[in-house]
C-alpha positions in Angstrom: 14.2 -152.5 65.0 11.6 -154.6 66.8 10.8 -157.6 66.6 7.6 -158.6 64.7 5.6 -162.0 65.0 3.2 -163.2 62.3 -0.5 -164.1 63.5 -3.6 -165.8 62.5 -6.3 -163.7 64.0 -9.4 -165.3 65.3 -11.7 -162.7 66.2 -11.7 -159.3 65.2 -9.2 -156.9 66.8 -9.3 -153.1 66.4 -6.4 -151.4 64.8 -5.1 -155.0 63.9 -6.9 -156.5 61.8 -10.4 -158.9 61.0 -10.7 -162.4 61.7 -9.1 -164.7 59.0 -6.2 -162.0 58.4 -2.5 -162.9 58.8 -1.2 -159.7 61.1 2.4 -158.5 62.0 2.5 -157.7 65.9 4.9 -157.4 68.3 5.8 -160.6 70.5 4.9 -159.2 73.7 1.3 -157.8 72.4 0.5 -161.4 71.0 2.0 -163.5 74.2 0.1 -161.2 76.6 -2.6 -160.4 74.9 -3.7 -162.2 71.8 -2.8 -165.5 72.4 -4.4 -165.7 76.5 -7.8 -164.2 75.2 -7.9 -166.8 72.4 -7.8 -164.1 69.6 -5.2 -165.4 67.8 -2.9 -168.2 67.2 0.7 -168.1 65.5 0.4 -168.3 61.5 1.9 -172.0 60.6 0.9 -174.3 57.8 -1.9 -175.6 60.1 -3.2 -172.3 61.0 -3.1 -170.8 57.1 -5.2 -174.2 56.9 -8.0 -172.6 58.8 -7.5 -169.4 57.3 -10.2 -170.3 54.8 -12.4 -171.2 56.7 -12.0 -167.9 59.4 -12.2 -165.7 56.6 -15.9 -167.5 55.3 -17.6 -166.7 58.5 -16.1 -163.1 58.3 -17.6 -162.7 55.4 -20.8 -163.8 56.6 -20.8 -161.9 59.9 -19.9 -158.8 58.1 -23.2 -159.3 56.2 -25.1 -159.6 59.5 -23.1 -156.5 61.1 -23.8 -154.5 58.1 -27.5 -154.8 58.3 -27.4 -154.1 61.7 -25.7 -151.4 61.2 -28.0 -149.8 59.0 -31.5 -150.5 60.3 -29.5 -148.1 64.0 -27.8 -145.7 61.1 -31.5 -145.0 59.9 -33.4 -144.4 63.4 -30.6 -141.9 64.1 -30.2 -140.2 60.8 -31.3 -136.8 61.1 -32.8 -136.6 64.4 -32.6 -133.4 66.7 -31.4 -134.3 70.4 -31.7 -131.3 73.1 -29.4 -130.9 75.9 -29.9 -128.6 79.0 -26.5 -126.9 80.1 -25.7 -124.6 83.6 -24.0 -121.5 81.8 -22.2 -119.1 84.1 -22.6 -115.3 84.8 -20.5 -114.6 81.8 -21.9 -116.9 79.3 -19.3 -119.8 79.8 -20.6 -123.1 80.0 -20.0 -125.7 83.5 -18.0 -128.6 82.2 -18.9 -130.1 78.8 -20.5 -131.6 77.1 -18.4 -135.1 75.8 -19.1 -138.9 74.2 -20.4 -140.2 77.8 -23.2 -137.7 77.4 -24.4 -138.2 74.5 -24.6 -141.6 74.8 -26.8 -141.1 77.8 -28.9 -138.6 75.6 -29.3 -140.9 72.9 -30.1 -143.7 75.7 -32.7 -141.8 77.2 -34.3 -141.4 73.6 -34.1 -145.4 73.2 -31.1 -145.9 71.0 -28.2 -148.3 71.9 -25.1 -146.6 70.7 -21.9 -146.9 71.9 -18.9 -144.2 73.1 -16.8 -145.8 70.6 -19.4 -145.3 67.5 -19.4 -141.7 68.4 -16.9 -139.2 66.5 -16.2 -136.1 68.5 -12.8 -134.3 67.7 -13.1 -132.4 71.3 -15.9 -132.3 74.0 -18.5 -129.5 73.5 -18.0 -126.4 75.3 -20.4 -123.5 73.9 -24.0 -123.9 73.3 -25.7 -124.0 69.7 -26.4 -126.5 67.0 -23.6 -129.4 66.5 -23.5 -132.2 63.8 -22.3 -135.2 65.9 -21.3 -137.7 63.3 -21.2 -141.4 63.8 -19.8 -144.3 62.7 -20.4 -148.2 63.0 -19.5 -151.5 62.0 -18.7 -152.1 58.2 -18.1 -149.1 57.6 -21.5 -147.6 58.1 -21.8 -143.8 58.8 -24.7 -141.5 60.4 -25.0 -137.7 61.8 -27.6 -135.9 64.1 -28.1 -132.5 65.4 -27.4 -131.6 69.1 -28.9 -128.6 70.6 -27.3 -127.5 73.6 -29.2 -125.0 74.8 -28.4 -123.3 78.6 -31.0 -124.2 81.2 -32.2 -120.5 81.3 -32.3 -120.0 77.4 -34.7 -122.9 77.8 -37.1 -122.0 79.9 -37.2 -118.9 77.9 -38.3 -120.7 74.9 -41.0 -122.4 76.2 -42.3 -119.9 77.6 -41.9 -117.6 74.2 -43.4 -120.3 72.1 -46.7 -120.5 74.9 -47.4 -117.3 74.2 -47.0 -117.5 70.7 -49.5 -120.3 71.0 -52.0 -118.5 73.0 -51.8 -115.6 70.9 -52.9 -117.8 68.1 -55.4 -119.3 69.8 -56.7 -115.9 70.8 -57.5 -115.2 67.2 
């Protein structure tokens, strides 16, 4: 069985731990990794000493993460995103449609969001309606709705609704 080597981390590492906890990683992770990038330091009476003190300021950053979190959980909750799509001559789509996109969608529509805040079991490869659910610091969770419409569908659309507009106006 390997090795394990107890750590104070100093900074929050994902699928680890928060800062302030006392972690069991392998030697190799915490000598190349951890302990070069200043994230953690080996758990001895003087680091336990800081412990305290580590696991204050989490506590306070997780307040200030949280809030964040929430005000960018709110602008996004709910809204409706379109996406244009080539489809093929028998109805397949070209590619698909994954995290990188959306974050550029959701870019494009001024909000900051991150691949890794985006929950996507497999990239999109039909068109329709999804719920894209997603997920950010302190546990904070959000969904909206993609469209992702062909480009000819589209186009199609418009140009159904226009007349349905000037039919209405005609009246």
């Amino acid at each position: 069985m390997a090795k394990q080597c107890k750590v104070l981390l100093l900074k929050d590492i994902e699928h680890v731990g928060r800062s302030g906890d006392i972690s069991l990683v392998k030697p190799g992770y915490a000598r190349n990794f951890l302990f070069p990038k200043k994230s953690a330091v080996i758990a001895n009476k003087q680091a336990c000493n800081m412990q305290a003190k580590l696991q204050e300021e989490r506590a306070k950053q997780a307040d200030v993460d949280k809030e964040q979190s929430e005000a960018v959980a709110s602008r996004v909750d709910g809204i409706t995103i379109t996406t244009k799509v080539k489809i093929g001559d028998e109805g397949t789509m070209y590619g698909s449609v994954g995290a990188v996109d959306i974050v550029k969608l959701l870019d494009q529509e001024g909000l900051g969001i991150e691949k890794h805040n985006i929950i996507l079991a497999h990239p999109i490869k039909k068109t329709g309606v999804y719920s894209i659910a997603l997920r950010f610091k302190e546990g904070v969770e959000a969904s909206f709705n993609l469209k992702v419409l062909s480009e000819d569908a589209e186009e199609e659309t418009v140009e159904a609704e226009t007349d349905e507009n000037r039919s209405e106006s005609d009246e």
